[in-house]
N, C-alpha and C positions, 0 to 999 in steps of 0.2 A: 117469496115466490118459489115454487115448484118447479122442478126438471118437465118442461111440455115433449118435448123430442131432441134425440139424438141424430144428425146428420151425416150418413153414411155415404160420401159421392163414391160414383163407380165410372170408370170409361167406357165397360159393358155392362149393361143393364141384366140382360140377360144371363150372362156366363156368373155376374155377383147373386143371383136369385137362387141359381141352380148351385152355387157354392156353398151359399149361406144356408140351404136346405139339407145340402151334405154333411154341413159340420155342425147342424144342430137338431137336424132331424126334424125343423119345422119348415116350414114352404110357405114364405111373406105373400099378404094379400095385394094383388093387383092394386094401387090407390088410381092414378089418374096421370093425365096429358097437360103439361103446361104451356099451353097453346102459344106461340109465339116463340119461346123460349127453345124450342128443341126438346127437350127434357121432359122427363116422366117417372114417377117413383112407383116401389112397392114397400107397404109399412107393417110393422110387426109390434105388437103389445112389448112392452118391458116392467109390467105390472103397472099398477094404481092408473093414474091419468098422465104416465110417460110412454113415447112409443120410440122406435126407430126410421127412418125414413132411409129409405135406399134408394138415391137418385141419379141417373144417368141420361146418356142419350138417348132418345126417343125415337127408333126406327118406324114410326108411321109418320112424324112432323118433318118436313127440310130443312137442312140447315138451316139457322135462324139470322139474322142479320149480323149476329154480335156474338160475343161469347155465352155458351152457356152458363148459367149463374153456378154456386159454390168451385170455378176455378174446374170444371169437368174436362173440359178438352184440354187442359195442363195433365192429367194425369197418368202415370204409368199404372198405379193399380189402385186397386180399394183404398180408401183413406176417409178416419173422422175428421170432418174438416170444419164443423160446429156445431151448436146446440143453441136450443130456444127455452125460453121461461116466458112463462104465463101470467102476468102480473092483472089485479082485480082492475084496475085501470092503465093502461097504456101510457099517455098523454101526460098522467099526471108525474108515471113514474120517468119518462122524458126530461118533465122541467127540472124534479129533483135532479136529475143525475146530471145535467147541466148543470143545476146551482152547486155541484161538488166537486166541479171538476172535469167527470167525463160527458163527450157528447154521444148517444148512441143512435143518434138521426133519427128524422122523423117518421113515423107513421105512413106506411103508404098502402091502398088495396091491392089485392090479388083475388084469385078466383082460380078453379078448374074445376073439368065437370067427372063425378064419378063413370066407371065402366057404365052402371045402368042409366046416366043422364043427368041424373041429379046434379044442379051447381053447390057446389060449396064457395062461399065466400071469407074472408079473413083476412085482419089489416098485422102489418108487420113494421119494422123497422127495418133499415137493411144492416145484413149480415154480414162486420168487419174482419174480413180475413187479413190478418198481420204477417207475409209470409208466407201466406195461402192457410192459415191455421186463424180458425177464431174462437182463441180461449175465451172469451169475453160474450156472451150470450145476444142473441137478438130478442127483440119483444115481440110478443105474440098476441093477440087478440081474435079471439074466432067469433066477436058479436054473438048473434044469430043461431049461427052454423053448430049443429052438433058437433063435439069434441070428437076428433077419429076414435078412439079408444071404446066409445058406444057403442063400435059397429062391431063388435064380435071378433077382433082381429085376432087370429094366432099369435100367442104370445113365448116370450122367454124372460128369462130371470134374469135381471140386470148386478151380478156381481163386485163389477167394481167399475166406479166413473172418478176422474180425477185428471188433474192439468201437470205437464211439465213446461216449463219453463227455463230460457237461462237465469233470467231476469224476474223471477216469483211476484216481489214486491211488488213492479209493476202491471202486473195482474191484478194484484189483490187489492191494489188501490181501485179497478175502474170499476173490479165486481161491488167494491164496498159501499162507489160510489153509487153502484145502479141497486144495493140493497138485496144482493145474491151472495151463496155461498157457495162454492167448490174447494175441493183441498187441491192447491196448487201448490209442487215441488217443485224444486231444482233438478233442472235436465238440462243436457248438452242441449238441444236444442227445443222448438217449441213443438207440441204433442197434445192429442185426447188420447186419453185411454179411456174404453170400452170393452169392458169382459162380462158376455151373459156366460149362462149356461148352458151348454153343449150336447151332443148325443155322449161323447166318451168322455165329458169334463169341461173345464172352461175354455173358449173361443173369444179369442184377443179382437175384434172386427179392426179391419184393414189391414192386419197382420200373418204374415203366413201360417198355415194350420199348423 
């Protein structure tokens, strides 16, 4: 299974778009409104069929009943706080990783509609943040729905992706069990690192310039 996208939450939407365009000279496409949810992203190429996603508060929705999803209204500033893989079937890659050990929950739909209207649809797993950090990937399924990365996005070079951990081993077991690979090290505490390419060099995302 393939890197599908990078999860970049922001507490400002806005103020992470116009950063992230500062420090790489490229300016993320508008993606869309996650209706209900509060939240809204803009997504940028990282080559092949992997993007970024930049998701924050959504200043046209109201507060939403609940928490914003990836842990937004916890945050003090930018932060990767997980990633998704794209596997040829969802469901089946599910029972495996059950029958191994790990559970990565089931399957459930979403939808949002692009700026010009268009719905896109897409079924997911949900997204286990351990500590607010989910080294351990969610599944992705876009059916139907053209893959973002079709649509022309501005893109950047993804340098380096990799996990810290205190506890490595325990990563490496639930990725092995869902049949993913990342190079997970030993770190004080738990981390994604994210380094595209930059206007003056490489940009750390979430990290200061």
């Amino acid at each position: 299974m393939s890197l599908d996208h990078i999860v970049l939450a922001v507490p400002d939407l806005a103020g992470a778009v116009a950063d992230f365009a500062g420090r790489t000279g490229v300016a993320p496409a508008r993606g869309g409104s996650h209706v209900g949810l509060g939240s809204a992203n803009h997504l940028v190429g990282l080559g092949g069929t992997a993007y970024l996603e930049i998701v924050g508060p959504d200043p046209d929705q109201p507060d939403p009943s609940g928490p914003r999803p990836f842990g937004i209204d916890e945050l003090a500033g930018p932060r990767v706080v997980t990633w998704a893989v794209h596997p040829a079937d969802v469901d089946a890659v599910v029972r495996a990783a059950r029958a191994a050990g790990y559970d990565p929950g089931d399957a459930a739909s979403m939808s949002r509609r692009t700026p010009d209207g268009e719905l896109l649809e897409w079924r997911l797993t949900p997204p286990a943040l351990d500590d607010g950090m989910g080294l351990v990937p969610f599944l992705i399924d876009w059916g139907t729905t053209p893959h973002p990365t079709t649509r022309d996005l501005p893109s950047v070079p993804l340098l380096e992706w990799r996990a810290e951990h205190p506890e490595p081993e325990r990563v490496r077991a639930a990725l092995t069990a869902l049949g993913v690979e990342l190079d997970v090290i030993q770190g004080p505490r738990p981390a994604l690192v994210a380094v595209v390419g930059g206007a003056d060099g490489p940009v750390r995302l979430g990290a200061p310039a």
